[in-house]
C-alpha positions, 0 to 999 in steps of 0.5 A: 278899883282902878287908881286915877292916871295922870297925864302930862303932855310935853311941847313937843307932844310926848306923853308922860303918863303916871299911876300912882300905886301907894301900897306898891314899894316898886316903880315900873316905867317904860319908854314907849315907841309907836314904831315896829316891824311894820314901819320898815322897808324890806332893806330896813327889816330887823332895824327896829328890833336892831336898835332895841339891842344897840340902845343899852350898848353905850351913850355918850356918859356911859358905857354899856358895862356901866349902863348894866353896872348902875343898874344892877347896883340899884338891884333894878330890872331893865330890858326892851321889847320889839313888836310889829307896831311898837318898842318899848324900853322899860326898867322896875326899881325900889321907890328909893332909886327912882330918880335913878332909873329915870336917868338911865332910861333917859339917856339910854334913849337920848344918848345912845351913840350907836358905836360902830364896834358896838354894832359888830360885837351886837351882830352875831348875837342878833344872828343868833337869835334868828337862828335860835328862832329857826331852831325852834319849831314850835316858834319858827312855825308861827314865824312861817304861819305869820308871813303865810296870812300877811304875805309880802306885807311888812306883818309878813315879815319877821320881827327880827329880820333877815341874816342878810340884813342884819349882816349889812346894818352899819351905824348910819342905817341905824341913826337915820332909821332912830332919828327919822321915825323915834318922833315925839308924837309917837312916844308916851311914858308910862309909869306906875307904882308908888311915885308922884306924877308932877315929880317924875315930870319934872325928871323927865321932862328936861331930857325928853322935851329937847327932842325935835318933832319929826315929819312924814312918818311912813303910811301904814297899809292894810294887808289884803285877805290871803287864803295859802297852803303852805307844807314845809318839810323838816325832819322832826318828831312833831309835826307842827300846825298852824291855822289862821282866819282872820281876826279883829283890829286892836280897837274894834268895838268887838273886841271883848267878845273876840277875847272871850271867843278865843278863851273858849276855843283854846284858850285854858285848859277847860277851852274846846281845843284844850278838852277835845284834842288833848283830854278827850283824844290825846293827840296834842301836848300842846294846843291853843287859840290866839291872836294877833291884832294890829291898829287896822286888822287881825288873825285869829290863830290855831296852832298844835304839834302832833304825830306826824301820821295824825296830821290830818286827823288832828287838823280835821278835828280842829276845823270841826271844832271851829266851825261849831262856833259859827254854827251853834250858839254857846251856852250861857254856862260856857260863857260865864266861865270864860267871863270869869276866867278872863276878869280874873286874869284881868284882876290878878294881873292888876296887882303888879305895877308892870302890868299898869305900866303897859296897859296905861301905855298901850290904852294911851297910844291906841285910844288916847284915853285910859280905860279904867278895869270897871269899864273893861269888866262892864264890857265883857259882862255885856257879851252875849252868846249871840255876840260870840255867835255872830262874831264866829261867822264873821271871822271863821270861813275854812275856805280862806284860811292859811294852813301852815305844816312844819315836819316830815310832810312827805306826800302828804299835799293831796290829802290837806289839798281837801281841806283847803281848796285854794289855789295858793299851795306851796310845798318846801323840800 
């Protein structure tokens, strides 16, 4: 089923990674970064995802008109990402322009010069953003939810920063951040399609293997628990909620019976949240689980937009729902389906080179091996109803929870304080 990834690793630690694809007519490859919003003091917050912007806007062969230009010239797709814990940089071509692609990526990464009057025209784009963000509610919700549950942690924070940080970020903030923290030990290259893994070394290599290896990359501290109310007040059609308890680390041994734990909760459409808040009770359009794993701890998360007066109506059947998880076993009927469901989205998503190029990337930097789709599907077909059971007892305690609203939330602090019995309650006008 899975096709053999090769691995080369450069002197200076840098891994290149290639999976070759031969009925594939594409190349995907991505640039990948062990670096994100975690890493940042709370001056630095927004840098990472600054210097994603900054990256395809000029170096010292080409500008950022030329950088777009060659690429659409190539008919090729290129564009960046931010998370908390890592960035990547990342283009699909036609097999034929391969060397190409691997030449703009590469200098794009080696030789961006972070032009000063780059960084001003960037600016009110990025601002922008977060104000886009902000606009949005059944985004900015999560934004409020995430730093409810991480607190003053950098996971609390948001991906894109502050407008006050992103209104000082000058180029020398953004060089030093890129030349102290992008080291070649936390990069891998990961491609995928029809290619020949010893050629797109010999691409890559002369570029990438000048980069010097760095030192005393900052810790990354685990968050504490948190257990927070948190009713912000905006006026709104919907009122918007979140709920998050907490979740399992990207590696957890756990973690196939944590996905499959998730798609039975609200996961598709057949999922208990889906049925019941939407199908059986039409109090939500929008319904669903989550999760947020991170390399050393997690967040199980529930969000949904109801009518304002059905606030704490709709958030009460979610709790109930919940809850059953941790208290009665799930049928084997259940289980199967959410098995099938999950190695079927695993299956189609084989079938595009993009979706080899990130999985082999992420495999890489999070357990430094591959994990082939046999091994995968051999580990969800090995979870139990018990282990689904056991799991939701560990993770689901309503009592530590954070609970976030955005919407008219007028008076309504007594009435969820019943459902949440802690301490920590912030109300925001």
């Amino acid at each position: 089923m899975d096709v053999t990834v090769a691995k080369t690793v450069l002197d200076n630690g840098i891994r290149i990674l290639t999976q070759k694809l031969p009925h594939s007519r594409s190349v995907s490859m991505g640039v990948w970064v062990n670096v994100g919003a975690r890493d940042e003091t709370e001056n630095e917050s927004g840098l990472s995802h600054f210097i994603e912007h900054m990256i395809f806007k000029g170096t010292r062969r080409r500008s950022a008109y030329q950088i777009a230009k060659e690429f659409d010239a190539i008919g090729g797709h290129t564009n960046a990402f931010t998370t908390m814990e890592n960035t990547c940089y990342h283009a699909k071509v036609m097999d034929t322009h391969t060397e190409t692609m691997v030449d703009i990526l590469s200098d794009i990464f080696i030789n961006s010069v972070f032009d000063p009057a780059e960084i001003d025209r960037e600016r009110p784009v990025i601002l922008q953003e977060i104000g886009m963000v902000m606009d949005s509610p059944d985004e900015y919700v999560h934004v409020l939810s995430g730093h409810n549950f991480w607190g003053d942690h950098p996971l609390g924070r948001s991906i894109l920063g502050t407008p006050e940080n992103i209104t000082r970020f000058d180029d020398g903030m953004l060089k030093n951040f890129f030349q102290r923290l992008y080291q070649p030990d936390r990069i891998v290259i990961s491609a995928a399609g029809k290619l020949e893994h010893n050629q797109i070394v010999d691409m890559i290599k002369p570029a990438f293997e000048a980069i010097p290896t760095g030192k005393d990359f900052p810790e990354r501290l685990k968050p504490p628990d948190r257990s927070v109310v948190d009713l912000n007040h905006r006026d709104l059609e919907q009122m918007h909620i979140c709920l998050g308890t907490k979740g399992l680390a990207i590696s957890d041994p756990r973690r196939y019976a944590f996905s499959l734990l998730n798609t039975i909760t609200g996961g598709n459409m057949s999922s208990r949240l889906f049925q019941e808040v939407r199908e059986r009770r039409g109090l939500a359009y929008s319904v669903y689980s989550f999760i947020s794993s991170h390399v050393d701890t997690g967040m199980f998360g529930f969000y949904l937009g109801v009518d304002p007066k059905q606030t704490r109506d709709a958030t009460v059947l979610v709790l109930d729902e919940i809850v059953k998880l941790k208290t009665k076993r799930i049928k084997s009927s259940e289980l199967k389906s959410a098995m099938e469901y999950t190695k079927g989205s695993l299956m189609l998503a084989a079938e595009s080179v993009d979706n080899h190029m990130v999985r082999n990337a992420q495999n890489e930097m999070h357990f430094g091996h591959d994990i082939t789709l046999e091994e995968i599907i051999e580990q969800i077909e090995a979870v139990t109803a018990d282990d689904i059971l056991k799991l939701a007892d560990d993770l689901i305690n309503p009592d530590k929870m954070t609970f976030t609203l955005l919407g008219p939330v007028n008076d309504m602090g007594k009435e969820l304080r019943e459902l949440f019995p802690t301490d920590a309650m912030n109300e925001n006008a």
